[in-house]
N, C-alpha and C positions, 0 to 999 in steps of 0.2 A: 504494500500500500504506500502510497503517498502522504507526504505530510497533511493533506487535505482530504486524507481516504477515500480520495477517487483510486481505484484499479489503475495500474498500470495498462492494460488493454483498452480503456477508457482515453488515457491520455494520449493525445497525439504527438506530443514530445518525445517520446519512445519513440525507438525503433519498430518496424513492424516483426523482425524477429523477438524482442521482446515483449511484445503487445500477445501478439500470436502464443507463445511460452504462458504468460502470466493468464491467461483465457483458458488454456486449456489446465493447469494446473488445476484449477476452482471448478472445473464442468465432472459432474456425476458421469460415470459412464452412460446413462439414460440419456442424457444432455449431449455426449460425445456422437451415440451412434443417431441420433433423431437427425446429423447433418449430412447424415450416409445417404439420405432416403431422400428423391425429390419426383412429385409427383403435382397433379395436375390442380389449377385453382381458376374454380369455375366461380366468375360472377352469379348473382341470381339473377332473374327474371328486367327485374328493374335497375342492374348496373352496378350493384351494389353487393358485400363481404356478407357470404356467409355467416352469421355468429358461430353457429352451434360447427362448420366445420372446423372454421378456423380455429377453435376453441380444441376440439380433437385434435388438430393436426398441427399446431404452435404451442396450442398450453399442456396439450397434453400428452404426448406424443414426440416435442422438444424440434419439429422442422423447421427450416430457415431454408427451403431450397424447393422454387415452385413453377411449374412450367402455365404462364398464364394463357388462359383459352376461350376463344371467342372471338367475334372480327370486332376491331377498334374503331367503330361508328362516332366518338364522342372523345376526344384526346380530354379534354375537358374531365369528364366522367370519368375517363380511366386511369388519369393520373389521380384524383378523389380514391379512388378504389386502392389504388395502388400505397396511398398514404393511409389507407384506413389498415391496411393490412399491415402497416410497417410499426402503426403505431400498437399493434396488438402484439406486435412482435417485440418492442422498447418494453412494454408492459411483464416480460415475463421477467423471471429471476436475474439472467445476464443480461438481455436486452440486447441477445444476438440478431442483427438486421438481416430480412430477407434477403435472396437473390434471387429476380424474379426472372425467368428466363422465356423462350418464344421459341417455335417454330419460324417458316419464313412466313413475312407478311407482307411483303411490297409486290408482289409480283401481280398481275394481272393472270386469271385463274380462272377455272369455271369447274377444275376439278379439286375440290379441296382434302383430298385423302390426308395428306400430310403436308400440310398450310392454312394460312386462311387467305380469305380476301383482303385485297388489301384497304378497303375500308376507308379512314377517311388518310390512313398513309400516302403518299406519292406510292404513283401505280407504274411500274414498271417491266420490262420484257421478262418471261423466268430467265435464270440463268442460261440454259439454253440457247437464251437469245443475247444475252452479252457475250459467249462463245462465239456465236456468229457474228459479230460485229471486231473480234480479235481485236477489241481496242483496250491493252491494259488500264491505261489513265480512263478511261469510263468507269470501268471497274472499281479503281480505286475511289471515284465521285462518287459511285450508287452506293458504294459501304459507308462513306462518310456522311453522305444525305440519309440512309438506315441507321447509322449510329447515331445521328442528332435529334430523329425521328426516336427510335426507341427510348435513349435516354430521356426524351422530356417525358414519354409517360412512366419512366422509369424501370424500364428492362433492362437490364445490366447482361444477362447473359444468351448468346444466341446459340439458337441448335441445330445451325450449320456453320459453315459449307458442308454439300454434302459432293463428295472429291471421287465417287465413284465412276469408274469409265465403262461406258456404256458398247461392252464387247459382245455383250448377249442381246442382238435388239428387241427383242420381246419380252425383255423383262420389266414390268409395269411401274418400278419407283425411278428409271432414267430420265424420267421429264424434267427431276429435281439436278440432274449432273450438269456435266461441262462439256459432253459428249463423249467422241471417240480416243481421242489424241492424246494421249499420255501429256508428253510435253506442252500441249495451250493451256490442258487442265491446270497444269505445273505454274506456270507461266502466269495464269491468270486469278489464281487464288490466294498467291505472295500477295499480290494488291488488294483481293477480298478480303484476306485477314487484316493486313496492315491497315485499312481504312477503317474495319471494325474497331480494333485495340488501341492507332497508333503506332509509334513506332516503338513505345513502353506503354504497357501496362498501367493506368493511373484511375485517376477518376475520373476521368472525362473520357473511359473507354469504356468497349463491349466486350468482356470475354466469348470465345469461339468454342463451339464445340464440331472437332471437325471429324466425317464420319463418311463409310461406316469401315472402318479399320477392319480385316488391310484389303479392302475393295470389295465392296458387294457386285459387283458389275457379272461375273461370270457363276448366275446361278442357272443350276442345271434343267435343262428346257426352257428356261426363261420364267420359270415360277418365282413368285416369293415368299420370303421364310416366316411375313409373317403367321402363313398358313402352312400346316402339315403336310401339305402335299409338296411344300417348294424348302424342306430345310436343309436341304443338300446344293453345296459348292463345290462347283465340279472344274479340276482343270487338265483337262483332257490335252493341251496344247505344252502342258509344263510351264506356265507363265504368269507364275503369281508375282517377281520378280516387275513384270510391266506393272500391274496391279499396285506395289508399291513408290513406286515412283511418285504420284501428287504428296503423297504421304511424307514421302522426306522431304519433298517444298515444305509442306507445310510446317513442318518442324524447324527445318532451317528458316523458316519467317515469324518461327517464336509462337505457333502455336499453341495454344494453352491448357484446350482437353481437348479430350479423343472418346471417342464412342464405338464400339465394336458392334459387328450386325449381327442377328440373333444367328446366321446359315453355321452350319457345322463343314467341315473341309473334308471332302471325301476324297480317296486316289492318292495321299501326299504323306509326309512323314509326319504332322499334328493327328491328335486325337481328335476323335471323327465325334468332337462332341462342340455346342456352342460356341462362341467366339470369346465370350465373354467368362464361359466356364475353363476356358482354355490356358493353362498358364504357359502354354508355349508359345501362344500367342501373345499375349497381352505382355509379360512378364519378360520371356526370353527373347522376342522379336522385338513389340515394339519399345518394352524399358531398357533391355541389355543391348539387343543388336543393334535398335537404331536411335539409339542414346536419347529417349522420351520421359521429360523428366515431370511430366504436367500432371492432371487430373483424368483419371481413366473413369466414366461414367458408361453405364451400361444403355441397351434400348430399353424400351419400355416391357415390362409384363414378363419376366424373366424367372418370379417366381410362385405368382397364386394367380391360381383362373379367374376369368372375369368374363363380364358378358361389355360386350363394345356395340353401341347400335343396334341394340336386340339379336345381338350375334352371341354365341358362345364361343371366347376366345381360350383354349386351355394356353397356359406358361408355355413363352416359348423355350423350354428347356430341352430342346435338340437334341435327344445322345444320352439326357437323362431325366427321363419324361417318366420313368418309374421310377424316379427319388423321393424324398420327400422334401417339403419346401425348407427347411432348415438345412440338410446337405445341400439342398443348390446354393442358400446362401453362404453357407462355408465354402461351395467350389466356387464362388466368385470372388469372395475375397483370398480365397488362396490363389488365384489365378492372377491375382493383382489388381483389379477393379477397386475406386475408392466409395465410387458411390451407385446406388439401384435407382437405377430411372424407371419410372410409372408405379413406382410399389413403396406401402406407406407401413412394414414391419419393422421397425425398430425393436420390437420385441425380441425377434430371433437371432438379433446380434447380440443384445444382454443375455440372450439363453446358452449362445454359443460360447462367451466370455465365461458365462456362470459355472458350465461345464466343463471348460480347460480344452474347449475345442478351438478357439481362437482366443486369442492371446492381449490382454489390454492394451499392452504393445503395439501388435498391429494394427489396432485401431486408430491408439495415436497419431500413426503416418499416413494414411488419408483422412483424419479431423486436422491435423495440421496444411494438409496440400487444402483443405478448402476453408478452410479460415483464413487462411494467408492471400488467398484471391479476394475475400470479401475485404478483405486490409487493403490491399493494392487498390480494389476498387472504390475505395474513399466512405464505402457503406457505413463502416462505425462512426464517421465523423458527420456524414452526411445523408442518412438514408431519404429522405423525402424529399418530393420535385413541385415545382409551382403548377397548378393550374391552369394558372393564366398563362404563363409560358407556353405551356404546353399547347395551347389551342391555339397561341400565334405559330411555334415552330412546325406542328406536325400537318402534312398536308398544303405549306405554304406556296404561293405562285411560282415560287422560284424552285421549288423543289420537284413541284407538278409539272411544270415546263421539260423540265429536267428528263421525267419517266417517261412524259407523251413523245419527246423526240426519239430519244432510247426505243421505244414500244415501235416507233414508226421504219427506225433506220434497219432493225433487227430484220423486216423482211428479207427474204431471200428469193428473187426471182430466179426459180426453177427450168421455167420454158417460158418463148413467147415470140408463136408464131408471127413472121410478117408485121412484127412487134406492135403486135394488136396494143400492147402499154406503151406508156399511160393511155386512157381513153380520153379526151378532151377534156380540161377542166368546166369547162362552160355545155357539155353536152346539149341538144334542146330539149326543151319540155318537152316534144314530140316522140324522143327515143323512149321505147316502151321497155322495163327492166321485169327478169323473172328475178325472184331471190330465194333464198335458204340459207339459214344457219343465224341468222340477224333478225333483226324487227326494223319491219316498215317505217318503223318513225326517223330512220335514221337516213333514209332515202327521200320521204318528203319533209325534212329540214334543207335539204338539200335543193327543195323546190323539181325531185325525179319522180316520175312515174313508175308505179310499180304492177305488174297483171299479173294476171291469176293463172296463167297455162306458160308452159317454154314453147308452147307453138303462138301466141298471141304476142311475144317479146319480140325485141330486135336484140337485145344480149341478157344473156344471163349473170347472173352472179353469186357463186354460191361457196359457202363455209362450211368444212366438212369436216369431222373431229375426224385423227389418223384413226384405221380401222382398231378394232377390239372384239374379243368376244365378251359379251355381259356376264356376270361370275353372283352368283344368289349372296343374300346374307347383307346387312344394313352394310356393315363394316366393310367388309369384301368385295359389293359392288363397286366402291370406288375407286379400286383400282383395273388400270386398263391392263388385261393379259392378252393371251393367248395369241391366235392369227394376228398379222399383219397386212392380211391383203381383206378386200371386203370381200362379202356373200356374191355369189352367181348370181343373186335376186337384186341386191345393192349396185352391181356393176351391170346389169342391163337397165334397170333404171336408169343409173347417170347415161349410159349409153345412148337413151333416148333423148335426153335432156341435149345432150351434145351431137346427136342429129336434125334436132328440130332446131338452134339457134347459137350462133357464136357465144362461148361460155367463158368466163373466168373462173379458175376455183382457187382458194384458200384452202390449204390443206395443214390445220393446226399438229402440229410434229410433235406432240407430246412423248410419241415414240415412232421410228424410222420406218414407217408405212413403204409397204410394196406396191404400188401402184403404176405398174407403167401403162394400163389403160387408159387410166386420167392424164397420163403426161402426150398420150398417143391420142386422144379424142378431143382434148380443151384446147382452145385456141391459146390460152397463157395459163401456168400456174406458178403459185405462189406459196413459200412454205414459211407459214408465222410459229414462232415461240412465246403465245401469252402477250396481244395484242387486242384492243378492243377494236369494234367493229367502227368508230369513229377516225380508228389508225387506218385499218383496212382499207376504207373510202379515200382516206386521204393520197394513199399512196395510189390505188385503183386509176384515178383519177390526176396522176400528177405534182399533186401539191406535196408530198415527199416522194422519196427517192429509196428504193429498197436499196440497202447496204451488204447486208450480212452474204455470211457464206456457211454452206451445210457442217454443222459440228459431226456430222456421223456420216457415212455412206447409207442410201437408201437403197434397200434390196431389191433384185430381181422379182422375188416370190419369197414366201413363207420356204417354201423347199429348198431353197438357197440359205434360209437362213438354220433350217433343221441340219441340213446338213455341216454346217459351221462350226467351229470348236468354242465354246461358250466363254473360253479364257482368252482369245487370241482373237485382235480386232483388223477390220478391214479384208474378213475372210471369207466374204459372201460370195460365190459366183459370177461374175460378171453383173454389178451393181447399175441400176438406172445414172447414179447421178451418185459421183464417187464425192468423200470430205473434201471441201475448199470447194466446192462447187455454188455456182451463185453469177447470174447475170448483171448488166447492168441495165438500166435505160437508154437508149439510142441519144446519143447528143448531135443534133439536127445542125447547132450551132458550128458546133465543132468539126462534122465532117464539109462543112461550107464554107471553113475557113474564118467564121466572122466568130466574133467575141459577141457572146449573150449580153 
């Protein structure tokens, strides 16, 4: 204590290694393991802190680590929220501050599996589409417009990048990656981190959580693990080696945790059990071999079932799915994990200490790796944000200008016959449009005509999600698996569409669609990354300029792509339209010799 019997961990004077020491000294082991466990904090109804859970899950229970959920409508509101929570948090014994953490939230979406909308944040291309745009300085602008963004409503910690290379094109969480390329992923993630954190760590940063270690990209058939049928990583090509590559960018850019993905490794010299239950992953790879000195947090749901969406989701416990949920939390922290993402058991780590099955020792060493970030993060000095702030920073012109350009340049013109694009800015009222995939109201602001048949049109124009099979189950549904090419039923449809009137399509690339019918029947196509149908028009039409260039190779056929080694990228048969692919618009100017 100090002469004033404030706590050294209190005083900012200290050192943060002493602060951190002096804190953990005085914590109950109840108090210790409550910072192991972070899990989800759902507003209510009207915008506002749970009592009764917050009450469970900080007073009683001892968490300080929470993944906030729901789309941010009200920066206002949610910075209110977020100070109500922090103060409930000052209230207990130590008056350990939250770290409230996020998914992604800026991107423009329409599939929210694993994001939200981005509400009233500046809306931006997914990653995906800053890949195609290969402009690192962008990159490092949109983390630092997301980091000023989250900070005002007070998210301190983000749960990406997610730095997986999309080797297996059918595998339904790549919408979230960088794509194909080992090295742009590499390349352009140094700037995603460093514009979240800085180039130190402080209080005016985001810590990262970068994932899903060491590459989810090559799971077997293109399933995923969050489902039973997809917990197998398969590398049939020997090439996890590629796989690791973003990974040691990242570290080398000061990355600060790491997340493993739930898939178990089949064919290779690891135990053919979870990622996270793994300590030759976690422990011998990425703490010993590739000198990772940070916060190792797990995915979600790792140790007790639960239902997701009116879904029944059993633990993803891969390899040891007949254990019981105490050994699974033993084989994560002996794997080297410091903390359980989506699971709120603090008990089973006091049961495991009480037993002599884990050790209060190892405890220490991940309460201290996440105290110490909350230290760096200025949290004890400063846990709560203004308001008012918040509703000037988040969503502001400057920052919205920012996304819609972003969202617009990110196109990628695929094809474009007799360079049917742009279509005339000024079109007449007279040209009659078919559409799909958008609402009319976005065509008569425009003062266009829109009809009801593609035989009543003079052009079409139409938005068409990449193909998918639909998968049951609330949870489930939302991610896009299986096929890549669409139905016999789907492709004579468009077939018709594209014999009755000159067509544009959009074809949103969420994942590397087989299509070369649409590329052989539309007079221009277009491939967006998380664009709104306002960008669409824009570009359609001239007033931007599609930039970007393909992050992945698009297949010939689903068969092409079965036939591929799920570890090894760029290995599809003779591809429609290989990576760096991407046209320009015809400069009229420029082939005429005159200056615009």
């Amino acid at each position: 204590m100090t002469t004033t019997d404030t706590p050294i961990y209190l005083n900012s004077t200290y050192c943060i290694h002493e602060r951190v020491e002096n804190l953990l000294s005085l914590m109950t082991i109840q108090e210790k393991v409550g910072q192991m466990f972070q899990v989800q904090l759902y507003p209510t109804a009207n915008g506002t802190l749970d009592k009764n859970s917050s009450d469970e899950m900080i007073g009683n229970k001892h968490m300080t680590h929470f993944n906030l959920i729901g789309d941010v409508t009200s920066a206002r509101e949610t910075a209110e929220l977020v100070n109500t929570a922090q103060q409930r948090a000052k209230d207990t014994r130590l008056g350990i501050p939250l770290t409230l953490s996020s998914d992604p939230r800026h991107h423009f979406t329409e599939n929210i599996g694993t994001g939200f909308q981005a509400g009233s944040f500046s809306q931006w291309p997914e990653t995906l589409g800053l890949a195609a745009l290969r402009d690192p300085a962008l990159v490092r602008k949109f983390a630092e417009v997301a980091r000023e963004e989250y900070i005002a409503v007070g998210l301190r910690a983000a749960l990406h990048p997610q730095v997986d290379l999309a080797t297996e094109p059918r595998w339904a969480r790549l919408g979230n990656t960088w794509g194909e390329d080992a090295a742009l992923t590499s390349e352009l993630i140094v700037e995603y981190i460093k514009g979240f954190q800085g180039e130190k760590l402080g209080p005016h940063s985001v810590t990262t959580v970068t994932k899903h270690f060491p590459g989810g990209g090559p799971m077997e058939n293109g399933e995923d693990s969050h489902f039973i049928y997809g917990k197998n990583q398969t590398y049939p090509g020997n090439n996890l080696e590629y796989h690791l590559i973003p990974f040691k960018a990242a570290i080398a850019a000061g990355a600060r945790q790491m997340m493993p993905y739930y898939s178990r490794p089949i064919g290779t010299k690891y135990e053919p059990v979870g990622f996270s239950f793994n300590k030759q992953i976690v422990t011998d790879l990425l703490r010993e071999e590739l000198g990772f000195e940070g916060i190792v947090v797990t995915d979600w749901g790792l140790i007790t079932d639960a239902v997701i969406l009116g879904q029944d989701m059993p633990a993803r416990a891969w390899g040891l799915e007949n254990t019981t949920e105490l050994y699974r939390a033993q084989r994560i922290i002996e794997a080297g994990c410091d903390q359980f993402g989506g699971e709120a058991r603090p008990e089973l780590l006091v049961q495991l200490v009480q037993e002599g099955k884990v050790s209060e020792e190892r405890i220490d060493i991940s309460v201290r790796r996440l105290l110490r970030e909350k230290f760096l993060l200025g949290l004890f000095d400063n846990p709560f944000v203004d308001p008012e702030a918040a509703e000037r920073v988040v969503g502001n012109d400057y920052f919205a200008r920012l996304g819609n350009d972003a969202q617009r340049r990110a196109y990628t013109l695929l094809s474009n016959k007799e360079n049917v694009l742009p279509l005339k800015p000024h079109t007449s009222v007279e040209t009659k449009f078919y559409i799909e995939g958008f609402n009319a109201t976005f065509m008569a602001a425009r003062n266009l005509t829109v009809v009801d048949t593609p035989e009543a049109a003079d052009v079409a124009l139409l938005r068409l999600q990449a193909p998918y099979e639909p998968r049951p189950g609330g949870f489930e549904a939302r991610y896009h698996a299986g096929s890549l090419e669409f139905s016999d039923e789907e492709k004579a449809r468009q077939a018709t569409i594209f014999a009755a009137v000159p067509t544009i399509v959009d074809i949103i690339l969420d994942r590397p669609a087989a299509i070369p019918e649409v590329i052989e029947g539309a007079n221009a196509v277009l491939g967006s990354f998380g664009s709104g149908s306002e960008a669409f028009l824009d570009v359609v039409f001239g007033v931007s300029q599609p930039e970007g260039k393909l992050p992945f190779d698009l297949p010939r056929s689903n068969k092409a792509v079965e036939d591929g080694m799920e570890d090894v990228p760029f290995d599809t048969r003779n591809p429609v339209f290989k990576f760096g692919h991407g046209l320009r618009y015809r400069d009229v100017c420029e082939e005429s010799g005159r200056t615009c």
